[in-house]
PDB file as gemmi writes it, atoms N, CA and C in Angstrom:
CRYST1    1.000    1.000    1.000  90.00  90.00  90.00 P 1                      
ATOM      1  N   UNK A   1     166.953 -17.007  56.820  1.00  0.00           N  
ATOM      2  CA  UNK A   1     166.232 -16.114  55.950  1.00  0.00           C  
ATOM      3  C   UNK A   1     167.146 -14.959  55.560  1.00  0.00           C  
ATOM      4  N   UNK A   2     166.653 -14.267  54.421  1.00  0.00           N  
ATOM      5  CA  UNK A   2     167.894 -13.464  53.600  1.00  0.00           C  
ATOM      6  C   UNK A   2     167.032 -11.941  54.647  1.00  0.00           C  
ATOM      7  N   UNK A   3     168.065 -11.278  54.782  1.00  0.00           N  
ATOM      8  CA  UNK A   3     167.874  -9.766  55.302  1.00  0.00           C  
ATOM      9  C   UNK A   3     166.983  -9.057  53.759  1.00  0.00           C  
ATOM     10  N   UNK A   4     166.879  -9.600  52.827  1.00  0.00           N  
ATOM     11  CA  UNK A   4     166.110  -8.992  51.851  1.00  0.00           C  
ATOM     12  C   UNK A   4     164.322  -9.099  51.940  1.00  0.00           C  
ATOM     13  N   UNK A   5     164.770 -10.467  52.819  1.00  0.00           N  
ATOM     14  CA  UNK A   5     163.153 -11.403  52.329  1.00  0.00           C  
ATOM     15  C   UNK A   5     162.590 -10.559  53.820  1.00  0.00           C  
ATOM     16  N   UNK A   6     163.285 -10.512  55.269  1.00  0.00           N  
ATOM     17  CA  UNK A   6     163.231 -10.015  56.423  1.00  0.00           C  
ATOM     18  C   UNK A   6     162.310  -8.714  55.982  1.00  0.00           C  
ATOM     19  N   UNK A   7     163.317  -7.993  55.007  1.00  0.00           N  
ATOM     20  CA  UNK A   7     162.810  -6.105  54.901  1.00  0.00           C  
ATOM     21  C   UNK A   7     161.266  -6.115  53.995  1.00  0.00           C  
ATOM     22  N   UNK A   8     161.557  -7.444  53.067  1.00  0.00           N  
ATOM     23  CA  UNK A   8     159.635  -7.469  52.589  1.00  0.00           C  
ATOM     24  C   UNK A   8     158.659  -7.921  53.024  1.00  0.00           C  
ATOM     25  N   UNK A   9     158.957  -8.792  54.024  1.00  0.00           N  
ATOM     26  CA  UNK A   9     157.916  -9.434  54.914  1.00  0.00           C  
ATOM     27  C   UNK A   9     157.741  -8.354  55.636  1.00  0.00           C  
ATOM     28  N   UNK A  10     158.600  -7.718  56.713  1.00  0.00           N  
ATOM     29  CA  UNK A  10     158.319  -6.308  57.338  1.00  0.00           C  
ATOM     30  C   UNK A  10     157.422  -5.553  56.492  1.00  0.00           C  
ATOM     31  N   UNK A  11     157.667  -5.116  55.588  1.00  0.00           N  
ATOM     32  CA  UNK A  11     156.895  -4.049  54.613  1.00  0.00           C  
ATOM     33  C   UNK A  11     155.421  -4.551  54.656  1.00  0.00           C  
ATOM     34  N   UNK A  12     154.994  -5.621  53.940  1.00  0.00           N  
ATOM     35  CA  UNK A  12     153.971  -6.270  53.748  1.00  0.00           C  
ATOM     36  C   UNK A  12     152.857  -6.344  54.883  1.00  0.00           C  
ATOM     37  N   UNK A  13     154.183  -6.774  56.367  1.00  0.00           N  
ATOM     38  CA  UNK A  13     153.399  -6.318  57.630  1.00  0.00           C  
ATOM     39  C   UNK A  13     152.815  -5.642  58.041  1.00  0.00           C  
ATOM     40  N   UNK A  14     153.419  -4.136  57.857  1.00  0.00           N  
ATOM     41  CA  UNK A  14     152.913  -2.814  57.818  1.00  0.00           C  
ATOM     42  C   UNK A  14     151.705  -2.338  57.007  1.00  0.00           C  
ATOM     43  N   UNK A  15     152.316  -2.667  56.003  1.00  0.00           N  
ATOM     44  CA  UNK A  15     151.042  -2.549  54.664  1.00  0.00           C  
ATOM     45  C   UNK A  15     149.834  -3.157  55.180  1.00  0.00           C  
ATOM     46  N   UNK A  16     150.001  -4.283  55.651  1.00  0.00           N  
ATOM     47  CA  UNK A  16     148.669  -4.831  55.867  1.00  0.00           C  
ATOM     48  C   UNK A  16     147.834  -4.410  57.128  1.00  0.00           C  
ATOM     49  N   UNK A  17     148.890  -4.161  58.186  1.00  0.00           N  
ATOM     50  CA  UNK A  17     148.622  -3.686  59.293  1.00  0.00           C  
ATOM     51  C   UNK A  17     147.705  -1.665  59.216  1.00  0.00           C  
ATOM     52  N   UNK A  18     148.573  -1.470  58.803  1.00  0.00           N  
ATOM     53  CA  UNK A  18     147.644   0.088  58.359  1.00  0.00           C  
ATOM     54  C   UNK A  18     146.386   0.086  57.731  1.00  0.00           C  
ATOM     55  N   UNK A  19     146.238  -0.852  56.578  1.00  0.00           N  
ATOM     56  CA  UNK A  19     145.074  -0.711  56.014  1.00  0.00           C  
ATOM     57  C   UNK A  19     143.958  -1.613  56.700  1.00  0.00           C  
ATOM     58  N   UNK A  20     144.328  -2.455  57.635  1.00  0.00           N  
ATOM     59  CA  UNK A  20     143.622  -3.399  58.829  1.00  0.00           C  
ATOM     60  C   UNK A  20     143.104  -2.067  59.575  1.00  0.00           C  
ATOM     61  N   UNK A  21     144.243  -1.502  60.147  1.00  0.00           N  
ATOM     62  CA  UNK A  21     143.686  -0.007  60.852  1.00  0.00           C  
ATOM     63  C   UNK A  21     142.529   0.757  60.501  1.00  0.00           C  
ATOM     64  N   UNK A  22     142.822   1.229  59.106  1.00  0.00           N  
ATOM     65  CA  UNK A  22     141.905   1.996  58.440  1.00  0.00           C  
ATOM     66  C   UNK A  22     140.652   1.453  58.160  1.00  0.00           C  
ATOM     67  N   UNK A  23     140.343  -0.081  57.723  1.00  0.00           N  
ATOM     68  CA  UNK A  23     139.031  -0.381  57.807  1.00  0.00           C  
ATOM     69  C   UNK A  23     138.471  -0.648  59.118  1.00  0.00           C  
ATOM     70  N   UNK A  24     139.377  -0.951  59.999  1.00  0.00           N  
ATOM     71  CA  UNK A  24     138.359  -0.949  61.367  1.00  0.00           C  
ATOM     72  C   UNK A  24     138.025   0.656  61.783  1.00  0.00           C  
ATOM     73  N   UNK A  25     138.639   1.525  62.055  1.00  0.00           N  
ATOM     74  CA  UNK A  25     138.233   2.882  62.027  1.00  0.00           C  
ATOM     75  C   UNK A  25     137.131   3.204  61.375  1.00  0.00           C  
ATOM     76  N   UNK A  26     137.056   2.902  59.934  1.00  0.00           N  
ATOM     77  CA  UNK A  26     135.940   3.449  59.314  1.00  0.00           C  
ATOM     78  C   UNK A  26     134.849   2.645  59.846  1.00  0.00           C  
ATOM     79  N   UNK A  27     134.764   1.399  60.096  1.00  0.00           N  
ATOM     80  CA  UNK A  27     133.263   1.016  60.301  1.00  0.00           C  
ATOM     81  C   UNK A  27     133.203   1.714  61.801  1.00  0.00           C  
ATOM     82  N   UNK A  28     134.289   1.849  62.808  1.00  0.00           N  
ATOM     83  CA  UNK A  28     133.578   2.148  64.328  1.00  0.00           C  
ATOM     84  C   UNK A  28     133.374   3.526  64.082  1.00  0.00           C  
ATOM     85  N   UNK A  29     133.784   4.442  63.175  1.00  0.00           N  
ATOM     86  CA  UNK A  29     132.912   5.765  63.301  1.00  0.00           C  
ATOM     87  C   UNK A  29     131.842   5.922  62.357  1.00  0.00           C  
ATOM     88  N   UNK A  30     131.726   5.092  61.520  1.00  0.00           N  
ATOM     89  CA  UNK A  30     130.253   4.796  61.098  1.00  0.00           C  
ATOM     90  C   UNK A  30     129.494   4.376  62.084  1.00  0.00           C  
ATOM     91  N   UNK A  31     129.509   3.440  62.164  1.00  0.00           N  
ATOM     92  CA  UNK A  31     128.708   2.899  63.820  1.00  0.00           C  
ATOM     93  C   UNK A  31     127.895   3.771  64.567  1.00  0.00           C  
ATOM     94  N   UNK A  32     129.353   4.921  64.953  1.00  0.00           N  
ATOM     95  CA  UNK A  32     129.339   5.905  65.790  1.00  0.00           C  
ATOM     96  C   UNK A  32     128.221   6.623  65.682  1.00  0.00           C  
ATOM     97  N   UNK A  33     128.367   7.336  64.335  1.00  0.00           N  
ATOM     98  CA  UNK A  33     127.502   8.254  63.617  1.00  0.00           C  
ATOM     99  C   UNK A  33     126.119   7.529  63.456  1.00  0.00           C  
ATOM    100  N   UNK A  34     126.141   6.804  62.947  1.00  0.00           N  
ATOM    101  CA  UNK A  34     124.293   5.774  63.143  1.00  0.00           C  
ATOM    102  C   UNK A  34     124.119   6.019  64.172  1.00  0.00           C  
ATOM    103  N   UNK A  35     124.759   5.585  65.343  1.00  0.00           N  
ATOM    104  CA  UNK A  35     124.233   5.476  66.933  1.00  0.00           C  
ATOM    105  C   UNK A  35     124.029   6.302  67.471  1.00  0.00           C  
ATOM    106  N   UNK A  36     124.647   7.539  67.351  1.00  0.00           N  
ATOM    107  CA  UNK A  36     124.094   8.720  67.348  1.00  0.00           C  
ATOM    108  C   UNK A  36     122.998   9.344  66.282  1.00  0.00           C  
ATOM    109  N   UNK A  37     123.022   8.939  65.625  1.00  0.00           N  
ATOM    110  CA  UNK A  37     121.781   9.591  64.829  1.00  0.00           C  
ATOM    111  C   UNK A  37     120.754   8.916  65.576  1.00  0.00           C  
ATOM    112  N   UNK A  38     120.422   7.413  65.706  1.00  0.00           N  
ATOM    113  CA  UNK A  38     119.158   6.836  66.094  1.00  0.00           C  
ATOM    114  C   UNK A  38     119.304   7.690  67.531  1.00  0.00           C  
ATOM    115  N   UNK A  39     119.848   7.223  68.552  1.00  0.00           N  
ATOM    116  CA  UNK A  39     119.345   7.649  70.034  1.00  0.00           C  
ATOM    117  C   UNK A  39     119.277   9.050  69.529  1.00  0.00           C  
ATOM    118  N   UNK A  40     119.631   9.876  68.952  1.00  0.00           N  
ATOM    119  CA  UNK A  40     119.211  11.145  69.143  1.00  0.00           C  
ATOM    120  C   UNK A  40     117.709  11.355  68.377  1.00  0.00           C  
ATOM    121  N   UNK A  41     117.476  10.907  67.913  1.00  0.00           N  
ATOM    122  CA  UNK A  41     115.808  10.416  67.458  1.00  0.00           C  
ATOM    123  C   UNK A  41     114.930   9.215  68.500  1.00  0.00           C  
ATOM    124  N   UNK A  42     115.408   8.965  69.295  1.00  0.00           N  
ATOM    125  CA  UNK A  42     115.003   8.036  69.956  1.00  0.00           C  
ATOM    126  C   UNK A  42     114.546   6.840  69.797  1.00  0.00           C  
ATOM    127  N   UNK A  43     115.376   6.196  68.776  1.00  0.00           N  
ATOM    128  CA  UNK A  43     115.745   5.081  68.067  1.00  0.00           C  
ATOM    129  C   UNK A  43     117.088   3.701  68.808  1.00  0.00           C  
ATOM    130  N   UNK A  44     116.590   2.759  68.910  1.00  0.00           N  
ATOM    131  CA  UNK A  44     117.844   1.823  69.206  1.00  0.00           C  
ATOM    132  C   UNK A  44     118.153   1.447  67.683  1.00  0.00           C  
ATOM    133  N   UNK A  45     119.943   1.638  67.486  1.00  0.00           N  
ATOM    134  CA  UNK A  45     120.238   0.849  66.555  1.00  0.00           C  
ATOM    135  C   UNK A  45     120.551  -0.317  66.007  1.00  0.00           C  
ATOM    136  N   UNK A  46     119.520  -1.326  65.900  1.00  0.00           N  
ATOM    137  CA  UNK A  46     119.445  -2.620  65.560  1.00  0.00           C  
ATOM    138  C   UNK A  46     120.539  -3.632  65.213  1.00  0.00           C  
ATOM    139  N   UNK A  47     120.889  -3.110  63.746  1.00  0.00           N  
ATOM    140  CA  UNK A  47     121.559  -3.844  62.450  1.00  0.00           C  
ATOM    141  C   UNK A  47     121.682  -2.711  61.174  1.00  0.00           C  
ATOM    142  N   UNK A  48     122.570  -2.469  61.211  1.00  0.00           N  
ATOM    143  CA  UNK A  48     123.039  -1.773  59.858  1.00  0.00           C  
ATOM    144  C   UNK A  48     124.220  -2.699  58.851  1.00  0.00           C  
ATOM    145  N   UNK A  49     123.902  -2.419  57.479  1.00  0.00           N  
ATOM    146  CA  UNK A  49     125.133  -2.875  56.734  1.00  0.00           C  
ATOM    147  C   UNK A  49     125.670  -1.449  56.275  1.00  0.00           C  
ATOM    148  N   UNK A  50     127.051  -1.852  56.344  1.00  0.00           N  
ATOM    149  CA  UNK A  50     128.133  -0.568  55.950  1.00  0.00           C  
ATOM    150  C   UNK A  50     128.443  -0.613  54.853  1.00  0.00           C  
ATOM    151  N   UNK A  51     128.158  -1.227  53.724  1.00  0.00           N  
ATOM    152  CA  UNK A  51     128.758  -0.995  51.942  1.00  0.00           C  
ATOM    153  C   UNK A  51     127.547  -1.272  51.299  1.00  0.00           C  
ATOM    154  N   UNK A  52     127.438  -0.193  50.683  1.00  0.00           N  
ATOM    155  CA  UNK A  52     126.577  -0.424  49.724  1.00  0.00           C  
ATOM    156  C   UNK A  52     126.566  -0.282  48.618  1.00  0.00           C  
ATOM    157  N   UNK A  53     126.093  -1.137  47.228  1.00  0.00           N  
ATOM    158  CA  UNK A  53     126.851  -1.163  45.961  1.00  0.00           C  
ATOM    159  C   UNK A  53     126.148   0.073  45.405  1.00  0.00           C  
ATOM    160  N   UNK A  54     127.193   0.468  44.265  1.00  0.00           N  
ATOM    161  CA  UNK A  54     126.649   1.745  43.377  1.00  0.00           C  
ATOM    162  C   UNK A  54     124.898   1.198  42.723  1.00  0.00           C  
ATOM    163  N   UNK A  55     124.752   0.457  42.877  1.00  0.00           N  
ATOM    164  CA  UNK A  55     123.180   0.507  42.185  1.00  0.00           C  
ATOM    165  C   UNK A  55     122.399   0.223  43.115  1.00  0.00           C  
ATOM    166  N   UNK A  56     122.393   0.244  44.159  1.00  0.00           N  
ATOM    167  CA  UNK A  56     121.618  -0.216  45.315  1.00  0.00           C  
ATOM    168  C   UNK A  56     121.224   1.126  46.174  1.00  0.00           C  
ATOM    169  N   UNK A  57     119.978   1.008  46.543  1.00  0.00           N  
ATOM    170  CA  UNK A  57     119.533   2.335  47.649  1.00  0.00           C  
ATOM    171  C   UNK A  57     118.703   3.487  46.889  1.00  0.00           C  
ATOM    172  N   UNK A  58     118.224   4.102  47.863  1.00  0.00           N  
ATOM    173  CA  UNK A  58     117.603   5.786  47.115  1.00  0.00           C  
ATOM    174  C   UNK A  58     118.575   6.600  46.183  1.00  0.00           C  
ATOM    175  N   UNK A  59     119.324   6.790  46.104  1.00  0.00           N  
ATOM    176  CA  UNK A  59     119.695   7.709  45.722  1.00  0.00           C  
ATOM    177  C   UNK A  59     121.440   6.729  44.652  1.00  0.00           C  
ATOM    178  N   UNK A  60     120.843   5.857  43.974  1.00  0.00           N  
ATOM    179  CA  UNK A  60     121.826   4.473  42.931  1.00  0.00           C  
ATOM    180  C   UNK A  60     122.136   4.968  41.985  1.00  0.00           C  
ATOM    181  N   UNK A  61     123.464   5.509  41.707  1.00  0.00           N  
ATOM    182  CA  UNK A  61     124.254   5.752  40.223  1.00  0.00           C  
ATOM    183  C   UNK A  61     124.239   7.235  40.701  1.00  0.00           C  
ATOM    184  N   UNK A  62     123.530   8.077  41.413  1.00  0.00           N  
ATOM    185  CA  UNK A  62     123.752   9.331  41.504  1.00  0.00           C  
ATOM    186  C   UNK A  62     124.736   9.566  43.054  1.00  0.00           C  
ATOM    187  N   UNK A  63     125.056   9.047  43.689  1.00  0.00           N  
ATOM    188  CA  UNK A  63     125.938   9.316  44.687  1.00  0.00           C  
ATOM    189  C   UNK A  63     127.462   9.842  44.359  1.00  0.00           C  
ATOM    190  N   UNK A  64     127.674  10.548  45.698  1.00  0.00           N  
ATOM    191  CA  UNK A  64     129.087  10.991  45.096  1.00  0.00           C  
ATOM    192  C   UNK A  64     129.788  10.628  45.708  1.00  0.00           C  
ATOM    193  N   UNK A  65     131.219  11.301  45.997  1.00  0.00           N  
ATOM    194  CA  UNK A  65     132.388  10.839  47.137  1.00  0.00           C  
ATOM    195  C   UNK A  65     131.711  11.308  48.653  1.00  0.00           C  
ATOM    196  N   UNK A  66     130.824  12.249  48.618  1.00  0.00           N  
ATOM    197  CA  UNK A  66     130.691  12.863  50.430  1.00  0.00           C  
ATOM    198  C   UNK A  66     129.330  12.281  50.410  1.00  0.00           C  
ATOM    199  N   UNK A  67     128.673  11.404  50.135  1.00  0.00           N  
ATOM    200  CA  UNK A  67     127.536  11.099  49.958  1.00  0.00           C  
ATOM    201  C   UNK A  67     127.365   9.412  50.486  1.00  0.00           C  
ATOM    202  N   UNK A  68     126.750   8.727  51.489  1.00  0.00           N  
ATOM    203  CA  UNK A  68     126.968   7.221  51.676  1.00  0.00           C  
ATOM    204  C   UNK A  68     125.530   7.056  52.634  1.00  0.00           C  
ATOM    205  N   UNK A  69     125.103   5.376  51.958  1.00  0.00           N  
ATOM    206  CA  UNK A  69     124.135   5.140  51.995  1.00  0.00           C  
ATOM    207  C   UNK A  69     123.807   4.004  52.784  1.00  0.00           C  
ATOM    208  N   UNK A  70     122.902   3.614  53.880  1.00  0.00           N  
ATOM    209  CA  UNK A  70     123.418   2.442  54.655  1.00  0.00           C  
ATOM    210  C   UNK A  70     121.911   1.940  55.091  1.00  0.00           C  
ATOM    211  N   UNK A  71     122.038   0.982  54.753  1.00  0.00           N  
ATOM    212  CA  UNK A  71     121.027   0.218  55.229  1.00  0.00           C  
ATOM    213  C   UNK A  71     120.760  -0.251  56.596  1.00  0.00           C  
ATOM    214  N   UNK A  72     119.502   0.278  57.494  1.00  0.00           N  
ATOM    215  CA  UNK A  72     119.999   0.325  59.068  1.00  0.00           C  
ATOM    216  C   UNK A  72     118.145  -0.526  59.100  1.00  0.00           C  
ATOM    217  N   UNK A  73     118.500  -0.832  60.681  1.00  0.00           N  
ATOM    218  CA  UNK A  73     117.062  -0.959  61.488  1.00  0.00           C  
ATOM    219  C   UNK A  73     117.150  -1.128  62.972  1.00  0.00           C  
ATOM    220  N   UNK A  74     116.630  -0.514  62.740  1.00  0.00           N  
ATOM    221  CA  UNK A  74     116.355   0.122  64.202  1.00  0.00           C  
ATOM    222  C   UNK A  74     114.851  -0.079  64.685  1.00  0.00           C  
ATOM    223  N   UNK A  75     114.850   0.393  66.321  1.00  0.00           N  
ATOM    224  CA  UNK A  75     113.747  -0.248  67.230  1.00  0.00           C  
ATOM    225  C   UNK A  75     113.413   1.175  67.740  1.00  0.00           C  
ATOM    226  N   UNK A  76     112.390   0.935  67.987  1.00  0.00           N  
ATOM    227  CA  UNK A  76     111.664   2.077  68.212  1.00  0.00           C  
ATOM    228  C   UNK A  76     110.804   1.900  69.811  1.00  0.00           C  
ATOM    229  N   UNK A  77     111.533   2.484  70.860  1.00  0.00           N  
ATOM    230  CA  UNK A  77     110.736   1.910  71.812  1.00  0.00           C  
ATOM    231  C   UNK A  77     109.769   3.041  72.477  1.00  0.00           C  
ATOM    232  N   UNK A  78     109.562   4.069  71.980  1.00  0.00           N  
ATOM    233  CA  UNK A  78     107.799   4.314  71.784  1.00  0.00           C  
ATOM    234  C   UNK A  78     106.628   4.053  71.560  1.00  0.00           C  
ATOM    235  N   UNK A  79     106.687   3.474  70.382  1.00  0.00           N  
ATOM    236  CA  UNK A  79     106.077   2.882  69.797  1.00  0.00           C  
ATOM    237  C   UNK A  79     105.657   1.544  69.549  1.00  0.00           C  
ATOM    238  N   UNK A  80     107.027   0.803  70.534  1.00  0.00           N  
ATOM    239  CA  UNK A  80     106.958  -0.383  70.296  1.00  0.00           C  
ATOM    240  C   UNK A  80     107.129  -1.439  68.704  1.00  0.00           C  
ATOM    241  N   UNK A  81     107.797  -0.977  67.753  1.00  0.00           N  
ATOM    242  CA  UNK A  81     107.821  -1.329  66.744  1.00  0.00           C  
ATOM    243  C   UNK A  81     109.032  -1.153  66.082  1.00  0.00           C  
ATOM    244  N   UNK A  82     109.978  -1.834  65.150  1.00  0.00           N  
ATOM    245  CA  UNK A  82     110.859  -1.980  64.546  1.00  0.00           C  
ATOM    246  C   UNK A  82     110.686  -1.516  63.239  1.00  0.00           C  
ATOM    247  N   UNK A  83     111.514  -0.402  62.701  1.00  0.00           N  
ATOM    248  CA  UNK A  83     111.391   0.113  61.464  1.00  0.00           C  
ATOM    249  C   UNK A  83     112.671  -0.607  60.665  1.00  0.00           C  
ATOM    250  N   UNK A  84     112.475  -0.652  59.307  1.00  0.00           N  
ATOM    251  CA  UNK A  84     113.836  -0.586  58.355  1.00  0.00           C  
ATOM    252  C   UNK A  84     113.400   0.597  57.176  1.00  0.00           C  
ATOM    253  N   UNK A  85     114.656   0.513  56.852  1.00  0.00           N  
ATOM    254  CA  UNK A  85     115.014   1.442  55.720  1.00  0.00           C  
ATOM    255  C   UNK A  85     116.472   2.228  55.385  1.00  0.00           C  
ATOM    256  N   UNK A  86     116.437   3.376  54.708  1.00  0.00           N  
ATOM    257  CA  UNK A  86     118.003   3.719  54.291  1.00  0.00           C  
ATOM    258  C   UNK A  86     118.187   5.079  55.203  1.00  0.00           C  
ATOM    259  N   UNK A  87     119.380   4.947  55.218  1.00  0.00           N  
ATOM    260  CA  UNK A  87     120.337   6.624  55.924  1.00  0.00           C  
ATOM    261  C   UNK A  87     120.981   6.865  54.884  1.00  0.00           C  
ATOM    262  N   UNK A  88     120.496   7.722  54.602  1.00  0.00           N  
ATOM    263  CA  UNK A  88     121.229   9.167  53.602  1.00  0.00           C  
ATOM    264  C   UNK A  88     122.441  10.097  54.791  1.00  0.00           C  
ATOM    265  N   UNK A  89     123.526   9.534  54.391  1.00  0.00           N  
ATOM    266  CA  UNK A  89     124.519  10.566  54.897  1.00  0.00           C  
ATOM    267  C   UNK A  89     125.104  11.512  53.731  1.00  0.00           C  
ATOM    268  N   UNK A  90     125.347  12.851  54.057  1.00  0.00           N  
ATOM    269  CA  UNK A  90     125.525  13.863  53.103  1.00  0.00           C  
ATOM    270  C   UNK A  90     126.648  14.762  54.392  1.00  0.00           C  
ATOM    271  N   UNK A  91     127.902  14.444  53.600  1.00  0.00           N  
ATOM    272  CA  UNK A  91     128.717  15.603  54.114  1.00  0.00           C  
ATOM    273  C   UNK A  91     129.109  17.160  53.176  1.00  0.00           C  
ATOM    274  N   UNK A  92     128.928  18.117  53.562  1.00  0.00           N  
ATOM    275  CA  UNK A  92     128.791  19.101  52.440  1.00  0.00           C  
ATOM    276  C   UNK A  92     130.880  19.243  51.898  1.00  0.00           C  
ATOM    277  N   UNK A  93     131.627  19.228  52.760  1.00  0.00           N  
ATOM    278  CA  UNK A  93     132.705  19.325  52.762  1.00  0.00           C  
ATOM    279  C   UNK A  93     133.722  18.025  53.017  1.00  0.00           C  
ATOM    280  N   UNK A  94     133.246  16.700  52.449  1.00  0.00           N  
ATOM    281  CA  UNK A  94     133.861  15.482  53.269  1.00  0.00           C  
ATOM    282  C   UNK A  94     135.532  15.837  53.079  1.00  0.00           C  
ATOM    283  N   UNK A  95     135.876  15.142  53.750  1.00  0.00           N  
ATOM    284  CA  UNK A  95     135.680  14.432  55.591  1.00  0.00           C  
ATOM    285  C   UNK A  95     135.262  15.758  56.708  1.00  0.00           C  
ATOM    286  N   UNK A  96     135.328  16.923  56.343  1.00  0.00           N  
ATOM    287  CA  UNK A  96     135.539  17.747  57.324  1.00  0.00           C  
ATOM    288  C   UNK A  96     134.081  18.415  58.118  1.00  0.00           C  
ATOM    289  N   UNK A  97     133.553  18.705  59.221  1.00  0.00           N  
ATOM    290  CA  UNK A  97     132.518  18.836  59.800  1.00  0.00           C  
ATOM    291  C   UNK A  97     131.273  18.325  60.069  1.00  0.00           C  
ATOM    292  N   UNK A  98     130.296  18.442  60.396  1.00  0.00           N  
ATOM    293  CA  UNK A  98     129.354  16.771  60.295  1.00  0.00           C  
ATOM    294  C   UNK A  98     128.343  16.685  58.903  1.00  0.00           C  
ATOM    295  N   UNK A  99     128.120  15.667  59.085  1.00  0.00           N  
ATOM    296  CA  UNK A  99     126.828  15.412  57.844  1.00  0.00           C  
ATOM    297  C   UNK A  99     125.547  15.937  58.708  1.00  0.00           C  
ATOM    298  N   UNK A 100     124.865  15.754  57.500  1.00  0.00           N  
ATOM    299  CA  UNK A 100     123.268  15.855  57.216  1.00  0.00           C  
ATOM    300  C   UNK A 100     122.843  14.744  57.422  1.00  0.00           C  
ATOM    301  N   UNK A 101     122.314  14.194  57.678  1.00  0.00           N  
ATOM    302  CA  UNK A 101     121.365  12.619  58.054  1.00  0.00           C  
ATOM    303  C   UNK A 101     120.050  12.973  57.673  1.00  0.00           C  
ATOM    304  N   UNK A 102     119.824  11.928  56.793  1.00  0.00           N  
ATOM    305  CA  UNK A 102     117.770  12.043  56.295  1.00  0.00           C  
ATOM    306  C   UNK A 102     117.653  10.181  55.958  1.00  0.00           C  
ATOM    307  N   UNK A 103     116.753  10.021  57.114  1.00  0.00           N  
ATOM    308  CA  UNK A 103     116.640   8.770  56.577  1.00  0.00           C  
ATOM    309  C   UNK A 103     115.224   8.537  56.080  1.00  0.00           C  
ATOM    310  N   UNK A 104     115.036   7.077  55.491  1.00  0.00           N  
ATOM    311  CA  UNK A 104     114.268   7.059  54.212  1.00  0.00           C  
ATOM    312  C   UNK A 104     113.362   5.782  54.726  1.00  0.00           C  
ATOM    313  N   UNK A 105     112.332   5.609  55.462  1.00  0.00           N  
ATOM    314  CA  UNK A 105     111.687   4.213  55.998  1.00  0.00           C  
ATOM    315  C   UNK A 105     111.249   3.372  54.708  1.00  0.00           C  
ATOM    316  N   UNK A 106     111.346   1.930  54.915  1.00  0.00           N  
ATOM    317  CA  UNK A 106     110.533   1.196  53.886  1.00  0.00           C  
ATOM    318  C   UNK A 106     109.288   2.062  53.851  1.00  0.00           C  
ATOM    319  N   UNK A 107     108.833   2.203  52.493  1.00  0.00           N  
ATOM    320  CA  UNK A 107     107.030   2.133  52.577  1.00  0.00           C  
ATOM    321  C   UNK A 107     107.208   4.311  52.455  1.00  0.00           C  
ATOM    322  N   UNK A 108     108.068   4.740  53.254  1.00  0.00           N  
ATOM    323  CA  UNK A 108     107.573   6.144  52.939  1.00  0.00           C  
ATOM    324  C   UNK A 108     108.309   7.156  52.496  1.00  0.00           C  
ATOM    325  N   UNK A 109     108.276   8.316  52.339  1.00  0.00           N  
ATOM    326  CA  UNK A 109     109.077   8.951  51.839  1.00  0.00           C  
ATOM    327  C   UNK A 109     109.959   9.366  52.797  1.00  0.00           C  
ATOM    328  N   UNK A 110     111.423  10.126  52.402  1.00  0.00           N  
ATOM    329  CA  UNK A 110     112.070  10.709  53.391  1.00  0.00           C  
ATOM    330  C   UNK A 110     111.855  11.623  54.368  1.00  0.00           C  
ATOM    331  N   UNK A 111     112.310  11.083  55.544  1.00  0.00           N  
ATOM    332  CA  UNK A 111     111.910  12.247  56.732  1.00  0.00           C  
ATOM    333  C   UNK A 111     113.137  13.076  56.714  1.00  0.00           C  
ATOM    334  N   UNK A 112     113.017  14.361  56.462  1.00  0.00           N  
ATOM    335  CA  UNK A 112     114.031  15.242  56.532  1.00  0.00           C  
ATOM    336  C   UNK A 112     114.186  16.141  57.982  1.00  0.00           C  
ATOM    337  N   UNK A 113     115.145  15.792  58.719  1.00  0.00           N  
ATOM    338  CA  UNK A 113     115.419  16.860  59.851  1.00  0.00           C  
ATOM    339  C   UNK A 113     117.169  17.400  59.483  1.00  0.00           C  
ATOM    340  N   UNK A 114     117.031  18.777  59.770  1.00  0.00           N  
ATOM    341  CA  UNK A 114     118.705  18.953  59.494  1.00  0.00           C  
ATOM    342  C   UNK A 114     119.104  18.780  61.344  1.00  0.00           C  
ATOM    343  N   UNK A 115     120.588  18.742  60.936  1.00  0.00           N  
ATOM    344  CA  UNK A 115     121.462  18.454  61.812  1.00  0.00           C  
ATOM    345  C   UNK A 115     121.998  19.387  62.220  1.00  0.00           C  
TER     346      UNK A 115                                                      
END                                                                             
């Protein structure tokens, strides 16, 4: 193999390897942040999806860059019952300090608690 082809395969490695990095990071501190939002409501977190398309959810075509929307469900063991619906994450300064969390149940309107 040519020391040329060596230095782009390397490159490519890297390249791929960093941005491998970066999407696993982002979903485990998403995760994070759900899982802490539910147990701190006293919620188990079920099943969430992490992408959600620009026309999809409460708040579709109006979202911004600090703004992300996730479809979660969670268990409720008070109550004994399994809810779904959306998490409104709102960072006022993204990436820097925490969000706002308001989530949105099928069927009702948003429950707003600040953070």
């Amino acid at each position: 193999m040519d020391p040329k082809d060596v230095k782009v395969l390397v490159h490519v490695l890297v390249y791929v390897s960093v941005i491998s990095g970066a999407l696993w990071w982002g979903h485990w501190y998403t995760e994070r942040l759900l899982r802490r939002w539910a147990e701190g409501r006293g919620y188990y977190l079920a099943a969430w999806r992490g992408f959600t398309l620009p026309w999809e959810g409460p708040r579709a075509g109006r979202r911004w860059r600090g703004q992300a929307d996730y479809r979660v469900a969670v268990y409720d063991p008070q109550h004994d019952r399994a809810r779904e619906g959306w998490v409104m994450v709102d960072w006022k300064f993204f990436p820097i300090g925490e969000p706002t969390v308001v989530a949105q149940w099928d069927g009702c309107m948003p429950e707003f608690h600040e953070d």
